[in-house]
C-alpha positions in Angstrom: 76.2 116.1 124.0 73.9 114.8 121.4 75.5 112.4 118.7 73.6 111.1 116.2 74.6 107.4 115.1 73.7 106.4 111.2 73.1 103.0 110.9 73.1 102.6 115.1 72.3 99.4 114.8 75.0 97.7 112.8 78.0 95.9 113.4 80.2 99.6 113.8 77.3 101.0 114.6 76.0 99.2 117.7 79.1 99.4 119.2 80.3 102.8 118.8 76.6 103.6 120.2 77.2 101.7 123.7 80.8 102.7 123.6 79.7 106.6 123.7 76.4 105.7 126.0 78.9 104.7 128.9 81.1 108.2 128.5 77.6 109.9 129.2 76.3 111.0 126.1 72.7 111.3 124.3 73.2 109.1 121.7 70.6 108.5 118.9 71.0 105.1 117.1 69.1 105.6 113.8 68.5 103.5 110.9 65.5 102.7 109.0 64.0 100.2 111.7 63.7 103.4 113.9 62.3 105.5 111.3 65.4 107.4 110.2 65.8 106.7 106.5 68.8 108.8 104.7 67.6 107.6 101.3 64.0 108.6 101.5 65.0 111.6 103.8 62.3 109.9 106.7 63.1 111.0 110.0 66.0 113.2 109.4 65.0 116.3 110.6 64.0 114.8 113.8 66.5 113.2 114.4 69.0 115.6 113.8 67.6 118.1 116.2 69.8 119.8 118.8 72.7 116.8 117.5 76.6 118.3 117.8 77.7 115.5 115.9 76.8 113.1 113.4 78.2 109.6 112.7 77.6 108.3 109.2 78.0 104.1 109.3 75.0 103.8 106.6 76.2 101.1 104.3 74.3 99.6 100.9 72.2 96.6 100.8 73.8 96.2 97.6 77.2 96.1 96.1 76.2 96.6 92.4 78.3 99.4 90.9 75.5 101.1 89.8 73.4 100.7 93.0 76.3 101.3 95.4 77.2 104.8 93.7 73.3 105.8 93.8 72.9 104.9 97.7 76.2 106.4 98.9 75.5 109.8 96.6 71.6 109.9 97.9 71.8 109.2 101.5 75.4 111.5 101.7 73.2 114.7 99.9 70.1 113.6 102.3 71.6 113.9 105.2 74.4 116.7 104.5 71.4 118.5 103.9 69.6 117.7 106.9 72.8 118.4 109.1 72.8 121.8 107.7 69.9 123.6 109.3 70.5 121.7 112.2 73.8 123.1 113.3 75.9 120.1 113.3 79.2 120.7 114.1 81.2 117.8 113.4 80.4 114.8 110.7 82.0 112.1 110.7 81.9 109.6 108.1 83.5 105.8 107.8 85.0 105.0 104.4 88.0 102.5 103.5 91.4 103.0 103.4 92.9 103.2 99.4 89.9 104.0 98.2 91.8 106.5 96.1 94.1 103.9 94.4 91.6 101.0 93.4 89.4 102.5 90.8 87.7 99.0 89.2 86.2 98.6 92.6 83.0 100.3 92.7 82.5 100.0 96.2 85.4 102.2 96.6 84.2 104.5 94.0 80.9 105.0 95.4 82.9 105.7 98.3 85.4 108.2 96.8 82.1 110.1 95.7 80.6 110.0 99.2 83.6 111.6 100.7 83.8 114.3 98.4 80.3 115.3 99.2 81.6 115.7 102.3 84.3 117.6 101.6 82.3 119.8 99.2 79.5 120.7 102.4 81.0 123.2 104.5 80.2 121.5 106.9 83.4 120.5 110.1 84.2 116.9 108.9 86.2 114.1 110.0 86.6 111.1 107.2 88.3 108.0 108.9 89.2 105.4 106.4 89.6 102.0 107.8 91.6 98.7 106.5 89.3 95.6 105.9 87.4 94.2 109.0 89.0 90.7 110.4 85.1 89.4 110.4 85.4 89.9 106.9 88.2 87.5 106.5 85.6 84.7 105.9 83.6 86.4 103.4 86.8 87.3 101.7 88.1 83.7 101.5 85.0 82.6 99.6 84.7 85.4 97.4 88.3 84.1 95.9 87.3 80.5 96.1 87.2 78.5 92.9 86.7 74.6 94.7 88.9 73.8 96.9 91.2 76.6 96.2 91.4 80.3 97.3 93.7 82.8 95.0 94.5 85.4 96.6 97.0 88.7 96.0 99.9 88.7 97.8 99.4 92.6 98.4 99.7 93.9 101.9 96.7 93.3 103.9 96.4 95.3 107.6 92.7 93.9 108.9 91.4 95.8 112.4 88.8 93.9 114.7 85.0 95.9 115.0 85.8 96.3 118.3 88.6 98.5 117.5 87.0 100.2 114.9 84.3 101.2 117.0 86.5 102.5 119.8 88.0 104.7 117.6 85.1 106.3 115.7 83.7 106.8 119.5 87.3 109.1 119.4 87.2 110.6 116.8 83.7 111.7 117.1 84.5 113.4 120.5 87.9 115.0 119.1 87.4 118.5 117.2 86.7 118.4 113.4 90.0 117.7 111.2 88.7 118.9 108.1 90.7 116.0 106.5 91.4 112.2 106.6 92.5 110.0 109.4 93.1 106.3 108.8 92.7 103.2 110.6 94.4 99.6 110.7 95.3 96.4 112.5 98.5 96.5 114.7 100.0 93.7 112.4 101.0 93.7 108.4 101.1 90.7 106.1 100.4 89.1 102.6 96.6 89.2 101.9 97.4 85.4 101.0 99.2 84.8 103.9 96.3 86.4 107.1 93.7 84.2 104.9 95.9 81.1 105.4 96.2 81.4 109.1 92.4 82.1 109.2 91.1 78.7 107.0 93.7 77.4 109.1 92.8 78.5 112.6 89.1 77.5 111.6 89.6 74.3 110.5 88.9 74.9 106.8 91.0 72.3 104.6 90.6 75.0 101.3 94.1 76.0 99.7 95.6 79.6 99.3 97.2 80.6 96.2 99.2 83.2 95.3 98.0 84.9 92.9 99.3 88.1 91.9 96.1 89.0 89.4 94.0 87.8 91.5 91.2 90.6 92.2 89.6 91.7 95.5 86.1 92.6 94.4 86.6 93.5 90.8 89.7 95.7 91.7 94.0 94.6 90.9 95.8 94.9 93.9 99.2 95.9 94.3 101.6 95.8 97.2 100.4 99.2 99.0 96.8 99.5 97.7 94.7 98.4 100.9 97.0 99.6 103.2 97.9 103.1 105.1 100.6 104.9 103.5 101.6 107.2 106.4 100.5 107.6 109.9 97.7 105.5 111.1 95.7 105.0 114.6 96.5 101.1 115.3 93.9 99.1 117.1 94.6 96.6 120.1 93.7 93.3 118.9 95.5 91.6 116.5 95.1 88.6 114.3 96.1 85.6 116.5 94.0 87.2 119.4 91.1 87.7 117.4 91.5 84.3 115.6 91.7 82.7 119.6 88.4 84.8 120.3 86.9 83.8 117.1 87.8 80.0 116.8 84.5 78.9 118.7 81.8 81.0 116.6 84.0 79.5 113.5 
């Protein structure tokens, strides 16, 4: 079967393409490097010829409001468009979990507009929205740092390795359409405060966590439930402390 991979090359990407190589299928890893451009519309059509399905991992260079909304709303009418003629029968798109439920974030807006282009395409659709990736942790941490000290929400936080990830888009792409949402997480649940202590901790980082109840995650006020699955979930394998143990020498 031919799957097309949207941004192949990335940290999803490149490993939901070798994942899916090894089960024995023609896999396509596109991005703009190979001349597959979802913006300009370069390299669609060819791309997408004789593909079943079609993996969307495209993410923005930017996270401007402004510019995240206009690349998520481009690229999801480019390549809906493209998937159309083609016959693809399954698209499968990556967004975040509580999207829905943290509208000053305008990541997760330009995400919430994404995914109702999908839903609007009449085209068979899968939308799997994943919790925060653990090799974000880091990135998170700093973007709360004022000094030496990180405030945090205490909010539930549920991060899920790449690895995981990955595995489970490679699933979900093989599995019929749902026509609706499946979510993602981490096997393990804790304060957002809390999985950043263990991580400065585990790395060697002398920083202090607050808690900080309005403290916001990327512009956004979170509250207990807001980053986290409120019913059934797919749970990945790796949790924190083995991903910490696996990440302690690249720290």
């Amino acid at each position: 079967m031919k799957i097309v991979v949207i941004g192949g090359t990335g940290l999803i990407g490149s490993r939901t393409v070798a994942i899916l190589r090894q089960r024995g299928h023609d896999v396509v890893a596109a991005s703009p490097k190979s001349g597959v451009n979802t913006i300009t519309g370069e390299g669609l059509k060819e791309a997408l010829s004789g593909a079943t399905v079609v993996i969307d991992l495209a993410n923005s260079p930017s996270f401007e409001d402004k510019a995240v909304m206009a690349f998520f709303e481009a690229s999801g009418r480019n390549l809906l468009a493209a998937e159309a003629p083609a016959g693809v029968r399954h698209h499968v798109a990556l967004s975040i979990v509580g999207t829905d439920r943290t509208p000053e974030n305008g990541y997760f807006r330009a995400k919430v507009a994404q995914e109702k282009l999908i839903q609007a395409s009449g085209i068979p659709y899968t939308i799997i929205r994943a919790t925060q990736f653990m090799e974000f942790v880091g990135a998170i941490a700093d973007a709360g740092a004022v000094g030496n000290t990180i405030r945090l929400s205490p909010g539930l936080f549920q991060p899920i390795a790449a690895e995981d990830v990955s595995a489970l888009v490679a699933d979900v792409a093989l599995e019929p359409p749902r026509n609706g949402i499946v979510e993602i997480a981490g096997p393990e649940r804790a304060p957002f405060n809390e999985i950043v202590a263990r991580y400065l901790k585990t790395i060697g980082d002398p920083r202090q966590v607050v808690r900080d109840p309005d403290a916001l995650y990327w512009g956004g006020r979170v509250e207990e439930h807001s980053l986290v699955p409120l019913g059934e979930a797919r749970l990945g394998r790796i949790d924190l402390n083995d991903w910490l143990r696996r990440s302690r020498p690249a720290a």
